[in-house]
C-alpha positions, 0 to 999 in steps of 0.5 A: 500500500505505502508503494502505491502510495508514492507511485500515485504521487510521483504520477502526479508531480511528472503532469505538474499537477497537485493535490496539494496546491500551496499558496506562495504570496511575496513579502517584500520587494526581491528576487524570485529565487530568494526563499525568504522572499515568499510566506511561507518560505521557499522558492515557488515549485511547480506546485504552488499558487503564487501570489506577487503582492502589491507594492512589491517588485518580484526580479526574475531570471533564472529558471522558475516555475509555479501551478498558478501566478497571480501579480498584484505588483510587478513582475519584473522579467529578466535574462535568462529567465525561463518561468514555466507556469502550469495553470493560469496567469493573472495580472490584475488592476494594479499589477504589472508585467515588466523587462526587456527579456525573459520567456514565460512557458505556459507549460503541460498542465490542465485544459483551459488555463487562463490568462487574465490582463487588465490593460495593455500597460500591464504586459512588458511588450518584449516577454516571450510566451510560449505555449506547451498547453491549450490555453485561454485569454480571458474576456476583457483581456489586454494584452500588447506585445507588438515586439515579441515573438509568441511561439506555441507547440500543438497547442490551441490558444482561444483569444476572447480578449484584444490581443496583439504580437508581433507574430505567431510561430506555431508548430503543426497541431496548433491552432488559434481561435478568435472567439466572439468580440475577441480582436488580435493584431499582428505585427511581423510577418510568418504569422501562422506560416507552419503548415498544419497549423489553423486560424479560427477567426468567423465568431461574431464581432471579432477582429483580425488585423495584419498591421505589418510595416515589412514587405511579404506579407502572406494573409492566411487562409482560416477556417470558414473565413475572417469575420473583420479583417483589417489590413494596415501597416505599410507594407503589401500584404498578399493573398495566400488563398481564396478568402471570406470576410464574413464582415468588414474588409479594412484596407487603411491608408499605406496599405497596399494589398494584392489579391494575388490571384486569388478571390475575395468574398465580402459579406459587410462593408469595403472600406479601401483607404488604401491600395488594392491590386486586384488579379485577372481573371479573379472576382471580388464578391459581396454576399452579405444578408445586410445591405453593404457600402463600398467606400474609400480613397482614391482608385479602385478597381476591380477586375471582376464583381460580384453584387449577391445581396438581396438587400443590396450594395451600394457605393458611398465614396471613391473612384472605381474602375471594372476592367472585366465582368459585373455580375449581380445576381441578386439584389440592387446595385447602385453606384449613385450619380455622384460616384464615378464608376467606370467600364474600361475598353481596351485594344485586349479586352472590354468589361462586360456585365454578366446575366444579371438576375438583380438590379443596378442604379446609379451612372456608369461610364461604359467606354468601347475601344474602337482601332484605328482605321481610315476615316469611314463609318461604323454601327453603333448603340448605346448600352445606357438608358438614357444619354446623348450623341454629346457623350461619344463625340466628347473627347474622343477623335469621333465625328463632332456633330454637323450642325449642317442638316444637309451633310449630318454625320450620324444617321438613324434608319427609318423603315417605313420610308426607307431612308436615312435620318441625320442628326444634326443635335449632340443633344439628341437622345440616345434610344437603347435598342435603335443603331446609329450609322456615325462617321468616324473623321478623326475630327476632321484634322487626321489621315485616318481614325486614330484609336479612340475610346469612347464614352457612353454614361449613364444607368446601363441597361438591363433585364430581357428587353422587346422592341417593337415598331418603331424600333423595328418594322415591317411595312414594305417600303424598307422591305423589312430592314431595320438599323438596331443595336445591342442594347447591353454592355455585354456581348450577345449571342444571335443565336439567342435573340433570333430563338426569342424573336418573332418575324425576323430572317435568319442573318443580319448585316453589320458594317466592317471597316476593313472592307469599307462594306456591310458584311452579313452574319448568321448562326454563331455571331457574336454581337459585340457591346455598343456595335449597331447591326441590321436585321431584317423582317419577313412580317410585323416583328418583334425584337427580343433581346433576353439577359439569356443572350449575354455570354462571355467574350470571345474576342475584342474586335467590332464584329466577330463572327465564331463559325465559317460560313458555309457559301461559295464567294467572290470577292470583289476587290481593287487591285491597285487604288489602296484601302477602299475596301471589298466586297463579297457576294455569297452563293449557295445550292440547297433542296431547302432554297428555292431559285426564287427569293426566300429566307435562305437569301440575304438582301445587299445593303450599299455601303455608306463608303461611296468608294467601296466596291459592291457585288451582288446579283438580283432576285425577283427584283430584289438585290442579294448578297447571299443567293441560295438556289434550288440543288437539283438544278444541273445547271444554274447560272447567276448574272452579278452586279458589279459597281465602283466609286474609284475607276481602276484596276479590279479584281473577282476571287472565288473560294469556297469551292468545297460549299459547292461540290457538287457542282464541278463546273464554276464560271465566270463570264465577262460579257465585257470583254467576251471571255469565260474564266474557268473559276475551278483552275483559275480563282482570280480574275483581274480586269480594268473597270470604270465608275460608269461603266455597265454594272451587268458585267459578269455571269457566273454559271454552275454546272454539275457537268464539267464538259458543260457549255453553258447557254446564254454567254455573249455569243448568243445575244442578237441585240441592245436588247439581249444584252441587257437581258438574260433568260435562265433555265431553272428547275421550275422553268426560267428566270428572266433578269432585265437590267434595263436603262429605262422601264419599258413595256415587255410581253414574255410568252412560253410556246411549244415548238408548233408556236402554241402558248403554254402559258399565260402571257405576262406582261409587266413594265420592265426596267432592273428587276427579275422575273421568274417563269414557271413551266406547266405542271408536268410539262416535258418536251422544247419550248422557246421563251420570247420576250417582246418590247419595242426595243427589241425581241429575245427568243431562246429555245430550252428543252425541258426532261 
């Protein structure tokens, strides 16, 4: 019994802990080493409760240890002073910890030990603590350490009072918890930096502050994010990781901080004094369920932000820049008309914003970088609710409003008369949904467009939007054509609004100042932010355009087209008279087109450039820059218009040859100079062309037969007349394309080779316009076509199987 006796007490002593605590209080001011300074007498041990009474200067430094430590005087701390304390410390209102060195150890003792401070004042700054055992900081505790080092070994230190050090070292295992209301600042750099150590710091009100004045600074990533954080000091601080702020994000004055590729989440308020670098491609987030301000000093900006409030984010103060996407997906944004937001545009990249399913508020200057180029025209639109010319002509090298209402130099389109409108006030109002043609001049003073950002300020647009007339119309006179613009500061899918949409074709034009010319568009064109483009009706439309239709950026020039299109083309260009620009027809044969005018063709639209080339052909009458016809026909042949501004040398390009396969026989005529080019060996054809000269110039023939001849070349026509009309077969019996120089009265008849009508006569005041003939249902056998005028008559002969 008597060993199990002393075997239960030396267990107790190795844990440092007694049964038997003994109260040890200082009777006079001396040395801790001195036995006859304590009652009762005897160095303090590791298991007696001390007590440094008031009044009393207590100099330790030498190795020492007690269970508890109580300083109602003052403790002085000195070198080489180890002081191991296994239970808890207190230093109470008239207590002082002091000394320039020294280490307290709170060494292996029971869970929970406490330390307790009243005021910052109590604690020398320069002591080290080190702890060997979880340990708690007293509510109402201060303590400021701002020089020492604080060093723990797998151990969990919960703070529920304001602390401050210089750094934490920890070893893996260990942890520190910032509880409710706590604060903890630090003030050197490698706080926490072990690996497999943790920073708890989400409870309610408390705060972490890096104020840190060394470069390096690497802000830790804790558990379920930081309730306050405030960075401050004057050296950069980085991200480490993604981080959350659940409350408050602090950036003081001098405080740079880098988010260093990484993603900031803020739940309360952003108050920036300092410098923020935010990473491409990274998103700055406010989420909180409290409606949150943004404020601060001087620039910030974003690359991208996210507004996900249902009771809203606002901006109070400072200067923003977004350099990527907005996105709010819930609740309002409102910048106020007072703060300075802006979207920034550059030769790389344009801010967008997102699919939005919240509101926003407030002004924003929404710029669009535009390249340079000669001075030419261009597509635009406004992406703000509210605003005029006055804002894209102000600082910017765009065509300063012509005050001369003869010679404007922007232009609305009006459908139903079929005409331009100019604008001859920068005070017009910009109408969301509607495009404008602007002159690009360089004000007037420079060789060509420098490159140039422009402004358009104002409440961006947002939410699905519908136009109808007259913002688009179909009432015959304009033939359904409507100049429209994206209304969003965002790229948009045609895709997208073509599916919502009702009454509207399939492609679209926009104007391309590389080829000084419209050039049409179809499935997968993206329609960039601020860019005007035309659609075109086949009955009373409706132009939807969703939030659904906004996508990401694929690219930053004015038009952008993500697919090949899938035609055969010739391309009209000048070979020697500079940049005047081309152009280019399309062609294609399907058993979805017929020969006719249908939606598989798209209408020519003349460039505003008077010295752009065009190229297009006719179709019912009806000029088109993509002409599909029916895939059965073995032959097909298609008369071209061709047009200049300048007199020079020109030249046809076909590609595409792959879109026609079928057809292995591709000519091209130049009645001209009486010539047939084999387009399948010969893809470029150059010539001589006059501003005046004939615009029926050129046929360009189809043949699945590669021996084929093709009827109806130059040899055969007999006259003026001829000439200026062409008869082709189709698959449903012929097309008749005038190109007269004055309407002209004409009688087309279809006989039988006895000269027997089989069919009605027409007869039509003919002038540039295409006619098609069909043959009687079932009909087989020859037949001529006679076209009669008393200009002359044409009579061709066909055979039809």
């Amino acid at each position: 019994m008597k060993n199990f006796i002393k075997i239960s007490a030396i267990c107790f002593f190795i844990s440092g802990i007694s049964l038997m605590s003994i109260a040890k209080t200082s009777v006079a001011t001396g040395a801790w080493s001195d036995p006859n300074n304590w009652v009762p007498v005897g160095v303090p041990t590791s298991t007696d409760d001390v007590i440094i009474g008031a009044g009393h200067v207590v100099t330790n430094i030498v190795a020492s240890q007690c269970q508890s430590l109580t300083v109602n005087g003052t403790l002085n701390c000195g070198s080489p002073m180890v002081l191991k304390i296994y239970r808890s410390y207190t230093v109470s209102a008239t207590g002082t910890e002091q000394g320039n060195s020294g280490q307290i150890y709170f060494w292996y003792g029971v869970p929970s030990s406490v330390i307790t401070a009243v005021a910052p004042a109590q604690l020398t700054s320069r002591v080290i603590y080190i702890f060997y055992q979880n340990m708690t900081i007293a509510a109402g505790t201060t303590i400021s350490k701002p020089l020492a080092t604080v060093l723990w070994y797998a151990a969990v230190v919960t703070n529920f009072g304001t602390v401050t050090f210089a750094t934490l070292t920890s070893y893996g295992g260990s942890g520190w918890i910032n509880s409710a209301n706590s604060s903890l600042t630090i003030t050197v750099n490698g706080f926490l930096s072990t690996a497999g150590t943790t920073l708890t710091a989400n409870a309610s009100g408390n705060t972490v502050t890096y104020n840190i004045s060394s470069s390096g600074t690497t802000i830790k990533d804790p558990t379920a994010g930081y309730y306050n954080l405030i960075l401050s000091g004057g050296a950069g601080k980085n991200l480490g990781a993604d981080i959350t702020v659940l409350n408050n994000l602090t950036i003081s004055n001098s405080a740079p901080f880098n988010s260093n590729g990484y993603n900031v989440t803020v739940g309360g308020n952003w108050v920036k004094n300092g410098s923020f670098t935010a990473s491409s491609g990274k998103t700055v987030t406010f989420n909180g369920s409290a409606a949150q301000t943004i404020s601060g000093a001087a620039i910030t900006t974003f690359e991208g932000l996210t507004i996900n409030n249902a009771a809203g984010v606002s901006i109070s103060s400072g200067t923003y820049i977004l350099n990527d996407v907005l996105t709010v997906t819930s609740g309002a944004f409102n910048t106020s008309s007072a703060i300075s937001f802006t979207m920034v545009s550059t030769a790389a990249k344009t801010a967008r914003i997102a699919q939005s399913a919240g509101s926003i508020s407030g002004n924003f200057t929404i710029q669009r970088y535009i390249t340079v180029r000669d001075t030419t025209w261009c597509d635009l639109s406004s992406p703000v609710q509210s605003t005029t010319f006055a804002d894209w002509a102000n600082g910017a090298e765009i065509a300063a409003i012509s005050y001369d209402p003869v010679y404007p130099t922007q232009y609305t389109y009006s459908e139903p008369v079929d005409y331009f409108v100019g604008n001859i006030s920068s005070g017009t109002t910009l109408t969301p949904g509607k495009g404008y043609e602007v002159f690009l001049s360089g004000n007037y003073s420079y060789g060509n467009f420098p490159n140039t950002t422009i402004n358009t300020i104002g409440v961006p647009n947002q939410g699905d939007k519908s136009y109808g007339n007259p913002i688009v119309s179909y009432s015959g006179a304009g033939k359904g054509s409507n100049l429209v613009g994206n209304p969003f500061a965002s790229p948009i899918s045609w895709n997208t609004v073509l599916a919502s949409s009702v009454g509207l074709n399939a492609t679209i034009d926009m104007y391309d100042y590389a080829s000084n010319n419209y050039k049409n568009f179809g499935a997968g064109t993206i329609i960039a932010p601020t860019q005007g483009f035309w659609v075109y009706a086949n009955s009373a439309p409706t132009l939807n355009i969703p939030e659904s239709a906004k996508v990401v950026d694929v690219g930053n020039t004015q038009i952008r087209s993500n697919i090949v299109d899938p035609y055969f083309t010739l391309t009209f260009a000048c070979n020697d008279n500079g940049p005047i620009g081309y152009h280019v027809l399309k062609i294609n044969a399907s058993t979805d087109a017929s020969d006719g005018w249908d939606i598989t063709d798209h209408p020519f639209r003349k460039s505003p450039n008077k010295t752009a080339p065009s190229i297009y052909s006719v179709i019912e009458g009806k000029k088109s820059v993509i002409n599909a016809f029916n895939s059965s026909n073995e032959t097909y042949s298609i008369p071209l218009n061709t047009q200049v501004g300048i007199s020079g040398n020109y030249k046809i390009e076909a590609k595409g040859f792959n879109f026609m396969s079928e057809y292995t026989s591709v000519k091209l005529e130049d009645k001209f100079l009486n010539k047939m080019i084999d387009l399948t060996k010969q893809n470029v054809y150059s010539f001589q062309i006059n501003t005046g000269d004939n615009s029926n110039r050129f046929i360009v023939h189809f043949s699945k037969n590669k021996d084929n001849t093709t009827v109806g070349t130059s040899s055969n026509l007999i006259s003026d007349f001829a000439n200026q009309v062409e008869v082709l077969p189709s698959l449903q019996g012929n097309i008749i394309n005038f190109n007269l120089g004055e309407t002209t009265n004409t009688t087309i008849t279809l006989v039988n080779i006895l000269g027997q009508p089989i069919a009605n006569a027409i007869t039509l005041d003919a002038n540039s316009q295409s006619v098609n003939v069909l043959l009687p249902e079932g009909y087989s056998g020859m037949y001529l076509v006679k076209i009669a005028s008393d200009k002359g008559t044409v009579t061709k002969k066909f055979v039809k199987n």
